[in-house]
N, C-alpha and C positions, 0 to 999 in steps of 0.2 A: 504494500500500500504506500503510495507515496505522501508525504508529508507534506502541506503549502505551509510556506512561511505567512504569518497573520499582514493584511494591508497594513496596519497600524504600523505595524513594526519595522517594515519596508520604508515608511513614511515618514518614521521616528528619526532613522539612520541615515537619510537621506538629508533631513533637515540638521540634522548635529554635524553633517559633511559639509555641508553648506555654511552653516554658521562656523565651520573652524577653517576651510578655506577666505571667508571673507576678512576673519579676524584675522588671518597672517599676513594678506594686503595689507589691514590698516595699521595694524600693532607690533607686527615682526613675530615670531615663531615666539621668543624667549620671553615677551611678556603678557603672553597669555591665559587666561587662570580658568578652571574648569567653571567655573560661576560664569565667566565671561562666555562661554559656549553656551551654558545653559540658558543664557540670560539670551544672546540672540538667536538660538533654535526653538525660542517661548515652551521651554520644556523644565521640567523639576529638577532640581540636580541629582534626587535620590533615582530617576530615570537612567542615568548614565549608567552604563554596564560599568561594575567594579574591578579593578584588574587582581589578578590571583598571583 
């Protein structure tokens, strides 16, 4: 059975790509802060996948 990945979440990833491509136009890579993702992907920070 094959498994679809949810819209949402397609949707979710797509916008946090977006919002951290834009912020390294404006801000440069090194002073970017994951708030500052969240803040312009209009997402929770507690959304962001945690790293392990």
């Amino acid at each position: 059975m094959n498994k679809k990945t949810d819209l949402r979440i397609l949707r979710t990833k797509q916008s946090i790509r977006k919002a951290f491509y834009e912020l390294i136009q404006e801000k440069g890579y090194e002073a970017i802060t994951v708030q500052d993702i969240a803040d312009r992907a209009m997402i929770n920070r507690n959304t962001l996948p945690k790293q392990t």
